[in-house]
N, C-alpha and C positions, 0 to 999 in steps of 0.2 A: 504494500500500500504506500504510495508516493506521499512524503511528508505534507505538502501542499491540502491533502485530505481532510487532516485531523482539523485545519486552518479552518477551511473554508467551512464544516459540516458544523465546529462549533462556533460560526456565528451565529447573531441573532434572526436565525430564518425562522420566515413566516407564513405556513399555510395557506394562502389565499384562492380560493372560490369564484373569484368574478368571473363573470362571461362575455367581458367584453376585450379585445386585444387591443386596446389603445394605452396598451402598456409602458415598462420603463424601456423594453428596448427597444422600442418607435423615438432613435436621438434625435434624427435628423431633423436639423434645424433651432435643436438645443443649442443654451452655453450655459456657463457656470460651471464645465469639467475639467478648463484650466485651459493651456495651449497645447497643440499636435506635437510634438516632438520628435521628427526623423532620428530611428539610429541608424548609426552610422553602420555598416557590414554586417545588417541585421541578418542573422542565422536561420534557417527553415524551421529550427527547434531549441526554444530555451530551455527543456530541462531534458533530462532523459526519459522521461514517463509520455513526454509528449506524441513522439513516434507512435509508442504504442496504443494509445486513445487513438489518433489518425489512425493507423488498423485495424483497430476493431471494429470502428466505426465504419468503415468501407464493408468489412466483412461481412459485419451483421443487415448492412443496404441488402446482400442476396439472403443472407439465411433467415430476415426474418421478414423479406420481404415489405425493407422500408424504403420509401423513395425521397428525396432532396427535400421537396417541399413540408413536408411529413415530419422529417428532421430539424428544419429552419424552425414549425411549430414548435418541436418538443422542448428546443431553443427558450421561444418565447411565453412557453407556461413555465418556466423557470419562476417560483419566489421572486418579488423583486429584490430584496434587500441580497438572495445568494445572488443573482443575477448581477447585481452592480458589484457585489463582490467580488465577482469571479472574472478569472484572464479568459482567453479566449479556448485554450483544449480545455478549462476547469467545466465551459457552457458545455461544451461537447460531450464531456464524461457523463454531466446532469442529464443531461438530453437522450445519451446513449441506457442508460442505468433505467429511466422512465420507459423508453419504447422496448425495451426486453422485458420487462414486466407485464408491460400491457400487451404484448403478446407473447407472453404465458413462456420462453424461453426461459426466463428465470423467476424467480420468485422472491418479493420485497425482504422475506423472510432471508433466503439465502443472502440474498444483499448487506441485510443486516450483520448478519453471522461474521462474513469475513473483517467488521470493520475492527480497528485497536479498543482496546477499552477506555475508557472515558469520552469517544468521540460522540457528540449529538446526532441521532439517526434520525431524527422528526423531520429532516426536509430531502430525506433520501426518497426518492421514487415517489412523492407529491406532487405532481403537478396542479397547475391551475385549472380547472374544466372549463371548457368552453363548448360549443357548440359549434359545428359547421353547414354546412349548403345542405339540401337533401341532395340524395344520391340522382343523378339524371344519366339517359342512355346517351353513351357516348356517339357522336357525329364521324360520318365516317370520313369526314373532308370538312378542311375548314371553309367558313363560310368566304365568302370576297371580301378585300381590305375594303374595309367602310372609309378609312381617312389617306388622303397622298399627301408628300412631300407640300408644304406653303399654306396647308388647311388649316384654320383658329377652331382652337379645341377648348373645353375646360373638362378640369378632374372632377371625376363627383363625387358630392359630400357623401360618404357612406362609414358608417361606423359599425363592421361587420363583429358579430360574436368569434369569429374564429380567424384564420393563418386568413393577410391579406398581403400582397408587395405593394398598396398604395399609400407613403406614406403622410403624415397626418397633415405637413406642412405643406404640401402642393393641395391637398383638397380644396377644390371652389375655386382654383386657380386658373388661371387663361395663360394658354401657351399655344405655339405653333410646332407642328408636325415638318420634324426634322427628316427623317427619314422612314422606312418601313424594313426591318430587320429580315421579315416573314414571319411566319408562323409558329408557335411554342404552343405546349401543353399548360392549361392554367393554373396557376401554383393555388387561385382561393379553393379549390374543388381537390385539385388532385392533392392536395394536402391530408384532405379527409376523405379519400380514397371516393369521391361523389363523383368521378369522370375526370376524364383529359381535358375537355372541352377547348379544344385545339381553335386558337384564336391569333392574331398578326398582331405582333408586337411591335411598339411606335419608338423613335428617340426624342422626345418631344421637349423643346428648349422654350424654356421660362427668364421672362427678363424680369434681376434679381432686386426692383422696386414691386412687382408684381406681388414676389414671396414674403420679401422683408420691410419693405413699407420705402420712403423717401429719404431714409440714411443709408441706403442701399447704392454701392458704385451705379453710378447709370452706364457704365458701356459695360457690367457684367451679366452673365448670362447663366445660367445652368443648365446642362442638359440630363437627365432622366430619362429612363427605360418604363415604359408604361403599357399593359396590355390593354385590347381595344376596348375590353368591360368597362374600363374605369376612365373612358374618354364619352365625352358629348361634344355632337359640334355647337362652336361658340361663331358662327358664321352668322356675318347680320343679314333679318328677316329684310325679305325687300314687303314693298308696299304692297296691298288685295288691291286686286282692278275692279274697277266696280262691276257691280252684274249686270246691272242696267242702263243704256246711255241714257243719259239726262234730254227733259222730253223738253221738243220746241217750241216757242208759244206758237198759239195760233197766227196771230197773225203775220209772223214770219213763215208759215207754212203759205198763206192767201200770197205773200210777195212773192214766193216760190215759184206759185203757180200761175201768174201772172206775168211773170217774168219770160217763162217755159212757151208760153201762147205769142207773147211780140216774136 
């Protein structure tokens, strides 16, 4: 058991139950975490336990039949206080330790078993419950790209109970369609195993007064990956023509007709 264990299980984690994923790890667009800090000949693996979570985790993708999306979830039902806690394989291990329980590979109980004495096991194999899409038959072709390259779009406000990639800061946002990727499998569905729902993924660039209000650089811009679900077109309505022409008076009908006879 990798020292980093004992660290992280006896903090103060906390059970949590909500059902909505507008959690702590939707950052983007946060501050207050300090500044980015490049290291310098940053290494694939800082400790030696790392590797091994990276393989298991790939492993357990075939034997227990988990897919990326699935995984990113098991991610963000993470406790928040272990989640902010935790480096980036610590999310992994949580994530991995959750989805072999919930399908039945391993058992909370054995989980427990292996851990040192004194460690707190209350946030071992807990996740958050959420709810996902219903399950819908998958399409055997994706539909046509609804948006091209130059189209005004906005994000839609949605605040889904379960795994979404749209995050909270571009919602209700107006951007323009940068490019069209093609086609992906949809991560809010295929996450909770409810279909592929194979749909065209956009790159769609938001000018960053848009996002962050008028202290925002005015020549910066952001671009973001967004699937077609969670775009609307933002294209302005032209004018309704009337249905009816507007009627003539009579008496310019009488000059008409008078006119018609010289």
């Amino acid at each position: 058991m990798p020292a980093f264990t004992k660290r992280l299980l006896t903090a103060a984690d906390v059970h949590h139950n909500s059902l909505r994923m507008n959690g702590v790890h939707d950052m983007g667009g946060m501050d207050g975490f300090g500044p980015v800090t490049p290291e310098q000949n940053e290494p694939v693996f800082h400790a030696e336990w790392e590797p091994r979570v990276f393989a298991l985790s790939n492993l357990a993708f075939g034997v227990a039949g988990i897919n990326i999306d699935e995984f990113r979830h098991a991610i963000e039902r993470l406790p928040p206080d272990r989640y902010l806690a935790s480096s980036y394989y610590e999310r992994w291990l949580g994530a991995l330790e959750t989805l072999l329980v919930e399908r039945g590979v391993i058992t909370r109980v054995e989980l427990i078993a292996k851990q040192p004495a004194g460690v707190d096991t209350s946030a071992i194999a807990r996740p958050a419950k959420t709810s996902g899409p219903a399950p819908a038959k998958d399409r055997l072709k994706a539909r046509r790209a609804r948006f091209v390259k130059g189209d005004r779009v906005r994000a839609r406000v949605i605040n889904p109970s379960g795994h979404t990639r749209l995050p909270r800061y571009v919602r209700g946002k107006r951007g323009v369609i940068l490019r069209d990727w093609g086609v992906f499998v949809f991560p809010d569905t295929n996450a909770h195993h409810a279909g592929t729902r194979p749909q065209h993924c956009y790159s769609v660039s938001f000018d960053a007064r848009e996002l962050w209000g008028k202290s925002a650089a005015s020549r910066e811009r952001l671009n973001i990956d967004l699937w077609e679900d969670y775009l609307e077109s933002d294209a302005p309505k032209s004018k309704p023509r009337s249905a009816k022409r507007k009627a003539r008076p009579q008496h310019a009908k009488r000059a008409s007709r008078s006119e018609k006879k010289r």
